[in-house]
C-alpha positions as CSV (number, residue, x, y, z in Angstrom):
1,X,111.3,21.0,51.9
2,X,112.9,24.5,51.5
3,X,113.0,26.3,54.5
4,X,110.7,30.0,53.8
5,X,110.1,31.2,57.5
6,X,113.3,33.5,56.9
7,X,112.8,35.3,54.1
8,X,108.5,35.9,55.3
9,X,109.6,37.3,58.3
10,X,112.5,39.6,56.3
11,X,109.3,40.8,54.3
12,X,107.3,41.6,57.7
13,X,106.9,45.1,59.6
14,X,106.2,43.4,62.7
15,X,108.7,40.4,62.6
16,X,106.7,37.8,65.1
17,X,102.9,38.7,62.7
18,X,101.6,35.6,60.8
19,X,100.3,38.8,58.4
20,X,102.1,39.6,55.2
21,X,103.6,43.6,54.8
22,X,101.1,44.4,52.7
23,X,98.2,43.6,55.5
24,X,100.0,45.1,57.7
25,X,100.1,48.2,55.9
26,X,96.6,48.0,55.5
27,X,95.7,47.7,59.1
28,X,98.1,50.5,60.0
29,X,96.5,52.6,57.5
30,X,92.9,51.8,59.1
31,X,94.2,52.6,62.6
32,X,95.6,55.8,61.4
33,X,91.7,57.1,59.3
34,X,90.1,55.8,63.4
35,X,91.9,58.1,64.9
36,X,92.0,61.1,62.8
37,X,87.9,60.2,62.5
38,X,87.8,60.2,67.0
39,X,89.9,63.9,66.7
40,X,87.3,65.6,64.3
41,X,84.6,64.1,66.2
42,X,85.7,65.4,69.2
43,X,86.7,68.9,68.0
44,X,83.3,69.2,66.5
45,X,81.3,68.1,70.1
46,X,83.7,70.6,71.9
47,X,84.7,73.4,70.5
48,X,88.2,75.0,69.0
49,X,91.3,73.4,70.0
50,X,92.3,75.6,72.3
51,X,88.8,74.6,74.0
52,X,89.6,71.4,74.4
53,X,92.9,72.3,75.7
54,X,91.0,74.5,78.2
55,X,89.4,71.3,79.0
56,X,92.3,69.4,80.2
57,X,93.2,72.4,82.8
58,X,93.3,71.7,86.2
59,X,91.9,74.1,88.7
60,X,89.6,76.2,86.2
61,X,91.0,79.6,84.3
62,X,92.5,82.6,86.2
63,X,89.2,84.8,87.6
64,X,86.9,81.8,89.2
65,X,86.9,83.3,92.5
66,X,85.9,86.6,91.0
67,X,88.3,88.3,93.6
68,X,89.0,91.7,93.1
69,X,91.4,94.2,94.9
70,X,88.5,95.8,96.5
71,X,86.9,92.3,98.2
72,X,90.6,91.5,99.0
73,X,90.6,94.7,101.2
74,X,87.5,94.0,102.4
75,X,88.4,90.8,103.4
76,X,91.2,91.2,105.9
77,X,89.9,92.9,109.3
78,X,93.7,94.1,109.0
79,X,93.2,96.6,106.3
80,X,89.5,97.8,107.2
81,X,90.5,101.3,107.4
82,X,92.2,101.1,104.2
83,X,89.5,99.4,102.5
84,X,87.1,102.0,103.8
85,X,89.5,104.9,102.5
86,X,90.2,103.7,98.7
87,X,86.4,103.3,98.7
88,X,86.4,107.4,99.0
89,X,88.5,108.0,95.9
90,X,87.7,108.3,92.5
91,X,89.9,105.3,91.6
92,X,87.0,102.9,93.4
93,X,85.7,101.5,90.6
94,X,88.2,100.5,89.2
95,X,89.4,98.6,91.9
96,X,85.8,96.9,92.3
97,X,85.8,96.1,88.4
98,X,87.3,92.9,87.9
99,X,87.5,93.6,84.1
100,X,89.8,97.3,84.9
101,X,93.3,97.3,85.5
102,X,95.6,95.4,86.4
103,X,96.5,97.9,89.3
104,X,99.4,97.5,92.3
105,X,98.3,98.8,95.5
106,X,100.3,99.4,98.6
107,X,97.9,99.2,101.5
108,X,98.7,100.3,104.8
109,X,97.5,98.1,107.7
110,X,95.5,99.5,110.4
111,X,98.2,100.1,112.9
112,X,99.8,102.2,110.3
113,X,96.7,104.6,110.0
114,X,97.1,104.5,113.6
115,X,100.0,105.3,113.9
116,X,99.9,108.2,111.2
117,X,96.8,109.4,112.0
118,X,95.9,108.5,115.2
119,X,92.2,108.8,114.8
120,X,91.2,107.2,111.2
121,X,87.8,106.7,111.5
122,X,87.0,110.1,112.4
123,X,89.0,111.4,109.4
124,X,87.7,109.1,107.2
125,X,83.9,110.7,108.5
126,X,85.5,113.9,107.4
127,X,87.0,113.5,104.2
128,X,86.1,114.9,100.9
129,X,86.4,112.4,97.9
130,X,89.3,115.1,96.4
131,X,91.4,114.6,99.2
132,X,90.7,110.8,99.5
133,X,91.6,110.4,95.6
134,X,94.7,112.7,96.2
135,X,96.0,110.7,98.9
136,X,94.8,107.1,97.4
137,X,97.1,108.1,94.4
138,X,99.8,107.8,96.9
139,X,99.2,104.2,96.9
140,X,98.2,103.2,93.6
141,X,100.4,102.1,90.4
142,X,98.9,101.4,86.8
143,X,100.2,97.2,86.4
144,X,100.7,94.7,87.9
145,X,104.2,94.1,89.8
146,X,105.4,91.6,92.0
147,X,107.6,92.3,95.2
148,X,110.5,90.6,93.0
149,X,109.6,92.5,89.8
150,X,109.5,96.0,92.5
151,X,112.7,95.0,93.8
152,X,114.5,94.0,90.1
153,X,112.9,97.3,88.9
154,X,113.9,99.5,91.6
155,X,111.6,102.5,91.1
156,X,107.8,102.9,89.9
157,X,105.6,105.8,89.2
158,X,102.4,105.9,91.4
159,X,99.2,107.6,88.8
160,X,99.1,110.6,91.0
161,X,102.9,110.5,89.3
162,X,105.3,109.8,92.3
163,X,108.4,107.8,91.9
164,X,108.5,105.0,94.5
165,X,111.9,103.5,95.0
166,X,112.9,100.0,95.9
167,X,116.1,98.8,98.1
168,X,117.4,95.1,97.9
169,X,115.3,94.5,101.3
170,X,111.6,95.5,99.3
171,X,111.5,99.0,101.6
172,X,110.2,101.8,100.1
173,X,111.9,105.3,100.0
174,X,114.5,103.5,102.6
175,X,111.7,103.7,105.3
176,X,108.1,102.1,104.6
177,X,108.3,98.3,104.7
178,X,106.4,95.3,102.9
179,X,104.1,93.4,105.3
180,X,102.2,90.9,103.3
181,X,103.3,90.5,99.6
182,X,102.0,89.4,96.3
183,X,98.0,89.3,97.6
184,X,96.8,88.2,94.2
185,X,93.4,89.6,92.9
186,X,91.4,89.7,89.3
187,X,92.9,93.3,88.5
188,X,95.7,93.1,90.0
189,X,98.5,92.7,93.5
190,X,98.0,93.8,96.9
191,X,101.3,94.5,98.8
192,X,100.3,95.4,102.7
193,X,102.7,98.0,103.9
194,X,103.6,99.7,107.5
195,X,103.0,103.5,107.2
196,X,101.3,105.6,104.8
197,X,103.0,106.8,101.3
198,X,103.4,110.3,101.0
199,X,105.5,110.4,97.4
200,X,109.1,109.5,96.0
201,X,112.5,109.6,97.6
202,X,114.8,112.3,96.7
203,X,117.6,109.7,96.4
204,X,118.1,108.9,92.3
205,X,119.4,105.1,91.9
206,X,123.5,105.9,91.5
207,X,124.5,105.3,88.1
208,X,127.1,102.6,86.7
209,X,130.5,104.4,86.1
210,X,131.3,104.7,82.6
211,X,134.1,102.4,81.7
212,X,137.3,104.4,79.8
213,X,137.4,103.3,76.2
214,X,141.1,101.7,75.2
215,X,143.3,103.8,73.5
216,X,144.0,102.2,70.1
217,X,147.6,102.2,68.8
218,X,148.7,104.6,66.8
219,X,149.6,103.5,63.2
220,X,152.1,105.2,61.1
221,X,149.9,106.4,57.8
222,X,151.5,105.9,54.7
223,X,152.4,109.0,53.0
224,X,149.4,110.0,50.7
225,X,150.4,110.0,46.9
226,X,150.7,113.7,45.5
227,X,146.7,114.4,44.2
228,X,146.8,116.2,40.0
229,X,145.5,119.9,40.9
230,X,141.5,119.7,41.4
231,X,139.6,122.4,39.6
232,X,138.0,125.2,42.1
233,X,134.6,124.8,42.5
234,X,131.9,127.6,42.4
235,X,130.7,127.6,46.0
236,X,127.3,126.2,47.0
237,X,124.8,129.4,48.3
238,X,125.3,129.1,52.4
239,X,121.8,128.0,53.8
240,X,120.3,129.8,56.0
241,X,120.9,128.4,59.7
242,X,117.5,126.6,61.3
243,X,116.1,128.6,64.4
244,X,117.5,127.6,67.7
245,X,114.7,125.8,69.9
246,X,113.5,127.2,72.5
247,X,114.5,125.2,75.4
248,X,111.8,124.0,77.8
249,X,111.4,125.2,81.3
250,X,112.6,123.3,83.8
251,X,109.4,122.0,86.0
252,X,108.6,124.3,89.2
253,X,110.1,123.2,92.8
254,X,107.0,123.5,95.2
255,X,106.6,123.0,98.8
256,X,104.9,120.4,98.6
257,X,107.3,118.3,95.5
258,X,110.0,118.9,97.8
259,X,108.2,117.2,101.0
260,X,106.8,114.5,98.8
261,X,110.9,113.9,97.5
262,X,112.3,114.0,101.1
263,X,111.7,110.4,102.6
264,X,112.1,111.9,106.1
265,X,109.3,114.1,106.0
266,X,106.8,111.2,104.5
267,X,104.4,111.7,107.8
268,X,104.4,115.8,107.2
269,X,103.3,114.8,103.2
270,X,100.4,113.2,104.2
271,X,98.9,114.7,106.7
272,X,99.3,117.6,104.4
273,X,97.3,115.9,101.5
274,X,94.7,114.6,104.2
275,X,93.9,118.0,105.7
276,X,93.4,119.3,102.3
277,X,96.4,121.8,102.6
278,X,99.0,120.7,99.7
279,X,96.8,122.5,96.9
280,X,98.0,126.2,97.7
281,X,101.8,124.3,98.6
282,X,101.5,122.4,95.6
283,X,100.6,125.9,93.6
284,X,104.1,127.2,92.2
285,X,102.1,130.6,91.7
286,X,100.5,131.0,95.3
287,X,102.2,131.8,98.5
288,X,104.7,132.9,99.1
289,X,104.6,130.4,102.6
290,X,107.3,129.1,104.9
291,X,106.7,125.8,106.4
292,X,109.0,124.7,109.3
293,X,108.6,120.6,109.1
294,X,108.9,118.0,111.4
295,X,110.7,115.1,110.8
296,X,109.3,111.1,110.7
297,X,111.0,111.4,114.1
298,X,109.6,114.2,115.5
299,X,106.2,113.0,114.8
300,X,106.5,109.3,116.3
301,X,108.1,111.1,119.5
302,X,104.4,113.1,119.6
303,X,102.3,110.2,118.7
304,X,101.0,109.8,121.7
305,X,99.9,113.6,122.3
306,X,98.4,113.7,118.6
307,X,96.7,110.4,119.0
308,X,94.6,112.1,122.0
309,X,93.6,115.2,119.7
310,X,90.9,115.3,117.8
311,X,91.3,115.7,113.7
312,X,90.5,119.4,113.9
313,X,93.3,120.3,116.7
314,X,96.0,117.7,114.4
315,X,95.1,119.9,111.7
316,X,95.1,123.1,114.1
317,X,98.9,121.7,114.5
318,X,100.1,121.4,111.4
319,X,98.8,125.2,110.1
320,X,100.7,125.9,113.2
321,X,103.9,125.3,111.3
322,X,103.0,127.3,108.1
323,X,103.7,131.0,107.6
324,X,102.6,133.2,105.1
325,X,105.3,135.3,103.8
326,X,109.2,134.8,103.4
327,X,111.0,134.0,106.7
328,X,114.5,133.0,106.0
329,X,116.8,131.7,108.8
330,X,118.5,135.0,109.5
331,X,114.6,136.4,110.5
332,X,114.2,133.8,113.4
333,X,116.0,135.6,116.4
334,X,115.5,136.1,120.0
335,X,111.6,138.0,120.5
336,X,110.4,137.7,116.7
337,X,107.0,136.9,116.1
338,X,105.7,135.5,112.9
339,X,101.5,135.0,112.3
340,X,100.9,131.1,111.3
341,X,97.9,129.8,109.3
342,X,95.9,129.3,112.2
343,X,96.1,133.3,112.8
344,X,97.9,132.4,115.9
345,X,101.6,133.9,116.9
346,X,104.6,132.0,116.8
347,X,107.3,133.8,119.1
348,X,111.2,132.6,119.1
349,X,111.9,131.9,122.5
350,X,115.1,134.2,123.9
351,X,117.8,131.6,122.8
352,X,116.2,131.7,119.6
353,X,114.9,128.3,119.2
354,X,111.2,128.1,118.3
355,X,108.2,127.6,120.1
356,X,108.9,124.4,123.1
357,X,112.6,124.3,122.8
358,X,112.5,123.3,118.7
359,X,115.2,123.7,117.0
360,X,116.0,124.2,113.1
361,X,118.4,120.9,111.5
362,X,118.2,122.5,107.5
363,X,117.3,126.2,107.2
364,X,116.5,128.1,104.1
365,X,115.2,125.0,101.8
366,X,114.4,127.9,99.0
367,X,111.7,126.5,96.2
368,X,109.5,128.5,93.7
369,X,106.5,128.9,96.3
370,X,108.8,130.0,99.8
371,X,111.1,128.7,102.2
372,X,111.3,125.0,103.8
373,X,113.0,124.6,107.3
374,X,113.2,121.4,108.4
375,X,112.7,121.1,112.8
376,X,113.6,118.5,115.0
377,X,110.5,118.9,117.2
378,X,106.7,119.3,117.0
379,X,105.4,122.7,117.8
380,X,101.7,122.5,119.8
381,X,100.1,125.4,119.7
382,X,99.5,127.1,123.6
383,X,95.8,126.6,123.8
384,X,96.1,122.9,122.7
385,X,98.5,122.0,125.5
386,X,96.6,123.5,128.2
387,X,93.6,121.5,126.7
388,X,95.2,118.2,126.9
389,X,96.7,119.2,130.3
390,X,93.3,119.5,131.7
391,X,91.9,116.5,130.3
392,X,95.0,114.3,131.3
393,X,94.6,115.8,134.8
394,X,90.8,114.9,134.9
395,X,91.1,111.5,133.6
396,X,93.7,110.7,137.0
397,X,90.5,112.2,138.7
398,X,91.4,115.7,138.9
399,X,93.6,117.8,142.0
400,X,92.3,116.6,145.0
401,X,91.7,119.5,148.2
402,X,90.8,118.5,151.8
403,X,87.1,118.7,152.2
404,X,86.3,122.7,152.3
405,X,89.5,123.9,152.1
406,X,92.1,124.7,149.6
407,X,95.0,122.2,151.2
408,X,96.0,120.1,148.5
409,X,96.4,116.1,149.3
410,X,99.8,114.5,149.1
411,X,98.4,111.9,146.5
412,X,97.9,115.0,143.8
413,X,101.0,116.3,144.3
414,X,102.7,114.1,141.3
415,X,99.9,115.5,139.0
416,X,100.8,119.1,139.8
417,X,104.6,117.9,139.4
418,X,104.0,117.0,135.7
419,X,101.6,119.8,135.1
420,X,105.1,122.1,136.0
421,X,107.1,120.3,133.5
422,X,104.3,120.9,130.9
423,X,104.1,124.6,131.5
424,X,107.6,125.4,131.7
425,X,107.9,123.8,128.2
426,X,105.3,126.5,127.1
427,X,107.2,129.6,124.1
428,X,108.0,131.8,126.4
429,X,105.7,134.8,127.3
430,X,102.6,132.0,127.3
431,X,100.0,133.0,129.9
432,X,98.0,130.4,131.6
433,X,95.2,130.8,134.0
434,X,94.3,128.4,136.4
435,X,90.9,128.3,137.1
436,X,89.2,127.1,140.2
437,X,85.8,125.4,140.1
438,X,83.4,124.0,142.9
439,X,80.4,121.8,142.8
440,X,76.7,123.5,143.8
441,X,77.0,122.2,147.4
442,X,76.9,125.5,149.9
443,X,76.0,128.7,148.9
444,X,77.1,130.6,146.2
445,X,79.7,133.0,148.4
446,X,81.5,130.5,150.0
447,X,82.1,128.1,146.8
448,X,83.3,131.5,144.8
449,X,85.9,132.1,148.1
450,X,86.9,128.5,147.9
451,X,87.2,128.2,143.8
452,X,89.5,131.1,144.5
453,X,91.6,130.2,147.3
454,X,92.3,126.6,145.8
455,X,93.3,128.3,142.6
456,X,95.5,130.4,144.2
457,X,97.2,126.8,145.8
458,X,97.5,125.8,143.1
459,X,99.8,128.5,141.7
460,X,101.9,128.6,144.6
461,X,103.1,125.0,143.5
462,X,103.4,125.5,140.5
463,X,105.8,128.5,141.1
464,X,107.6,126.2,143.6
465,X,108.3,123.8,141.1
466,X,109.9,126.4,138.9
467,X,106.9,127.8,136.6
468,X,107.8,131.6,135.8
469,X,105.2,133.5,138.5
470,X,104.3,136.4,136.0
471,X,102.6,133.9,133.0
472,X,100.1,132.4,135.9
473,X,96.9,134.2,136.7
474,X,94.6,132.5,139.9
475,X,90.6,132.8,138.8
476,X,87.8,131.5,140.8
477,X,84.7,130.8,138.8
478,X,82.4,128.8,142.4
479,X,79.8,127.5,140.5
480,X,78.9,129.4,137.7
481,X,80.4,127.1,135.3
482,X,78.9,123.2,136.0
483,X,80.4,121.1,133.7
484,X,77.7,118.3,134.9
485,X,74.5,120.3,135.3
486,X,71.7,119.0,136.8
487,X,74.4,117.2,139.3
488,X,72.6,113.6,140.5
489,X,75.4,111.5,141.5
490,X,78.6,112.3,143.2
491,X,80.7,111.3,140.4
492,X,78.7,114.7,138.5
493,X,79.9,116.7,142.0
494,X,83.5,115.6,141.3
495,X,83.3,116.6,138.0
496,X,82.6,119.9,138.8
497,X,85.2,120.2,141.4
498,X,88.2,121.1,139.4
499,X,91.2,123.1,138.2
500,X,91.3,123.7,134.7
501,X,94.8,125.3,132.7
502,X,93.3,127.8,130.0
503,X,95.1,130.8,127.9
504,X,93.7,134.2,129.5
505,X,90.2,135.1,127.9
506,X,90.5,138.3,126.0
């Protein structure tokens, strides 16, 4: 018998099948119909492709938490006051609408409002929703950009249209740092950040140096062969020349642009935009003003002071620095005196530094709307001082006197120590009266004698301890002025006994 298992298998697509090729072929062919048939059939029952694509994703499409960068700030007890102030701004919406953006925000923690403002939620009681949205716009950038993505691109553009500039280490305008990165939301990123924006950096990234082209060799050029005469030409009409454009102005210098472009004066900036004020500094037809600023420095030295004042005596402060007129550097000498926004005097002390010992670091900063020197120091209006004096002095329980007499104890003399340093930093020419005050015990003659006498005391130490004698004035008041009236309790009596550190009335 000839041997045909050879040349069957040869004729075979799967060599070990007891089928022939053509059955094979045939059941290939019905495998390949079944599954195109289970493909339409599942297409139909579930949609497009991409549907069924969607199907076979893990963890749901982007959006399910329906988070938006408004619930984000919400969220985190560590941005409350900033979630409370975008809320103010026009841009609020926006940042509640899952469907708008997507939006970058910088948001400073709470320690940062703190820090800048010292008391945030009283502000934000006060605010308008034009100064909130001015500010907000600080914060704000139209996209979406990573901390990598800020960092590769170096600067951004706020929409209030400030430039924002990125170092290797993610700081912004080489001071403000990145706390919390790439916070993902619906519409957008988060980035939580340690002090308030005010606007861009003056510094412009440093351009590459433009490499020197290679000369080429110089090639020898064949002598040109001698040309037949050409014919002269009739000459072409000359056209007549296009008008030269008119060039564009170049944009105004303000005040306030040149604050916003200083990274040293970021804390000046905003307070500016919070107390309403940057509209006439920002006006390149208004003024003219001259602003002496504090740095970023000068500010965290006072932080403590300004986080005791309320928001009207912060903003009493910084119309305190603001002049209306031209005051160049050669005008501040020895015994000038210059009327500030607050209609109050600012007098150059006799060494001619400014009011408490401030100095000027960069006079004469000269932009379209007045003059910018920038100070080293905070200047506190008189009537300010004494007020926190006072108050600081009362909460360590006020100067205590022997019982009915004007002796003051040994354990009140470090109060009245510090009190001295306080008034002998007062601009010179400062008056200061110390007032004497008595509970309702007695009768009315002897607590005016005593109110008197223990204000005079009171003086006398202070002129030991070096105060200048002619800018104190001793004034009893008794009782006339309760500060706790009914008194019930002794603490309301030792209330009322006190010294208080006032400017003269008028």
């Amino acid at each position: 018998m000839t041997d045909t298992s050879g040349t069957n298998d040869e004729k075979k697509l799967l060599q070990e099948s007891d089928r022939s090729a053509d059955e094979q072929v045939l059941w290939l062919a019905f495998g390949v119909l079944a599954i195109l048939g289970l493909l339409v059939f599942g297409i139909s029952q579930c949609g497009t492709a991409s549907d069924i694509a969607d199907n076979f994703t893990l963890g749901g499409g982007a959006g399910s938490e329906n988070s938006t960068i408004q619930t984000v700030l919400d969220g985190d007890g560590d941005l409350s006051t900033s979630a409370d102030f975008f809320d103010l701004g026009d841009d609020a919406d926006d940042l509640a609408d899952e469907a708008a953006g997507p939006f970058t925000v910088f948001a400073p923690t709470n320690d940062a409002w703190d820090q800048a403002i010292g008391s945030p939620d009283d502000l934000l009681d006060d605010m308008t929703n034009r100064d909130a949205t001015e500010v907000a716009q600080f914060h704000i950038v139209d996209g979406e950009f990573s901390l990598d993505e800020l960092i590769s691109q170096g600067t951004v553009t706020t929409i209030g249209g400030y430039d924002l500039i990125f170092d290797e280490d993610g700081l912004i305008n080489e001071s403000i740092s990145i706390d919390d990165a790439d916070i993902d939301a619906n519409n957008g990123v988060v980035h939580t950040i340690s002090g308030l924006l005010p606007v861009a950096a003056a510094v412009e990234p440093t351009p590459e140096p433009t490499a020197e082209p290679t000369p080429e060799p110089e090639v020898a050029a064949a002598p040109a062969p001698t040309a037949a005469p050409v014919p002269t030409a009739t000459p072409e009409p000359t056209a007549t020349p296009e008008p030269t454009a008119t060039p564009e102005p170049a944009p105004a210098v303000t005040i306030a642009s040149l604050a916003g472009e200083t990274p040293d004066l970021s804390q000046l900036t905003a307070l500016v935009g919070v107390f309403g004020l940057d509209g006439a500094l920002a006006d390149p037809a208004a003024g003219p003003f001259t602003v002496f600023a504090p740095t970023d420095d000068a500010f965290d030295a006072n932080a403590d002071l300004l986080a005791q004042l309320s928001n009207g005596d912060v903003e009493e402060v910084i119309s305190y620095h603001v002049v209306p007129g031209l005051v160049s550097a050669s005008d501040i000498v020895a015994g000038a005196r210059f009327e500030t926004l607050t209609g109050q005097t600012l007098v150059i002390d006799g060494d001619g530094s400014l009011p408490g010992d401030v100095n000027v670091l960069s006079p004469d900063l000269r932009v379209d709307n007045g003059i910018v020197h920038v100070i080293d120091n905070i200047m506190v209006p008189a009537g300010i001082t004494l007020r926190s004096l006072t108050a600081n002095i009362a909460q360590l329980e006020g100067i205590q006197f022997d019982v009915a007499s004007a002796t003051i104890r040994a354990e009140s003399e470090p109060i009245l120590v510090e009190a001295a340093a306080t008034l002998r930093s007062l601009p010179e020419g400062t008056l200061v009266e110390v007032g004497g005050h008595t509970d309702s015990d007695g009768s009315a003659e002897g607590n005016q004698a005593l109110s008197e006498a223990r204000a005079n005391s009171v003086v006398a130490y202070l002129v030991g301890e070096g105060v200048n004698a002619d800018i104190l004035s001793a004034v009893g008041y008794g009782e006339d002025r309760l500060l706790v009236d009914p008194e019930v309790t002794d603490a309301d009596k030792q209330a009322n006994r006190r010294i208080e550190f006032t400017s003269p009335e008028s």
